[in-house]
C-alpha positions in Angstrom: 0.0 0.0 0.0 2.6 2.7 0.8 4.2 1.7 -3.0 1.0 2.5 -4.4 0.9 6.0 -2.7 3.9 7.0 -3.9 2.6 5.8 -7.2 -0.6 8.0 -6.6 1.9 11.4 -6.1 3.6 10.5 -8.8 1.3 10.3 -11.1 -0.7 13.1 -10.0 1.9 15.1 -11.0 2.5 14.1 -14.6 -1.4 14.4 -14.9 -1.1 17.7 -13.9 1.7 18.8 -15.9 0.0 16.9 -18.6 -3.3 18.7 -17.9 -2.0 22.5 -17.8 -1.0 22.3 -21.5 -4.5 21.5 -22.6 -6.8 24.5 -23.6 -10.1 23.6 -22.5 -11.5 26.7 -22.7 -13.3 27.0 -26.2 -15.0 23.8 -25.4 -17.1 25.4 -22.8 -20.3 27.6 -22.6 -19.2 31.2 -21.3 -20.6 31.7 -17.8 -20.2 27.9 -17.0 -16.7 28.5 -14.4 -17.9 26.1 -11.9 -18.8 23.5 -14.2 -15.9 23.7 -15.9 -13.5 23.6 -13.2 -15.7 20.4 -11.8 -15.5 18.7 -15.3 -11.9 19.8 -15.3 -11.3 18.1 -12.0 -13.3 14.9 -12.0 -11.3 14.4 -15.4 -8.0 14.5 -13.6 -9.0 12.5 -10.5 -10.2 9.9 -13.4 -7.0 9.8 -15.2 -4.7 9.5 -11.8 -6.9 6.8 -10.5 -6.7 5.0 -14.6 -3.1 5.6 -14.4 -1.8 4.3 -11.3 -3.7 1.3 -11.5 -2.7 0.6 -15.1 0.9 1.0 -13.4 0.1 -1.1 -10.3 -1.4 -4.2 -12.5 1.5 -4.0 -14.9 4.1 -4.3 -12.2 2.3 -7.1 -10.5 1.8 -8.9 -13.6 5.8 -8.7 -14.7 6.0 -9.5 -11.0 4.6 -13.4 -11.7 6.3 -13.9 -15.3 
């Protein structure tokens, strides 16, 4: 469990990085902030969460070979 939190911060940092380059503004209605920035986040807690246990399954699958 403690490798897969360090997995977690890991990650959450690439997605973030990853994230900031995106323009996601022009996909919006104007005067839609807060749904925006909920969409916005719910997207990035789905991709950590996608990620890290993509990364978790891989390493305990090479674990077995």
């Amino acid at each position: 469990m403690k490798g897969k939190f360090i997995v977690y911060i890991i990650v959450s940092i690439i997605v973030i990085y990853a994230m900031d380059s995106v323009n996601i503004n022009q996909i919006f209605k104007k005067n839609r902030v807060f749904q925006a920035t909920l969409f916005y986040f719910l997207l990035g807690v789905s991709l950590i969460y996608l990620v890290t246990n993509f990364i978790m399954d891989l390493y305990v699958s090479l674990k077995y070979l």
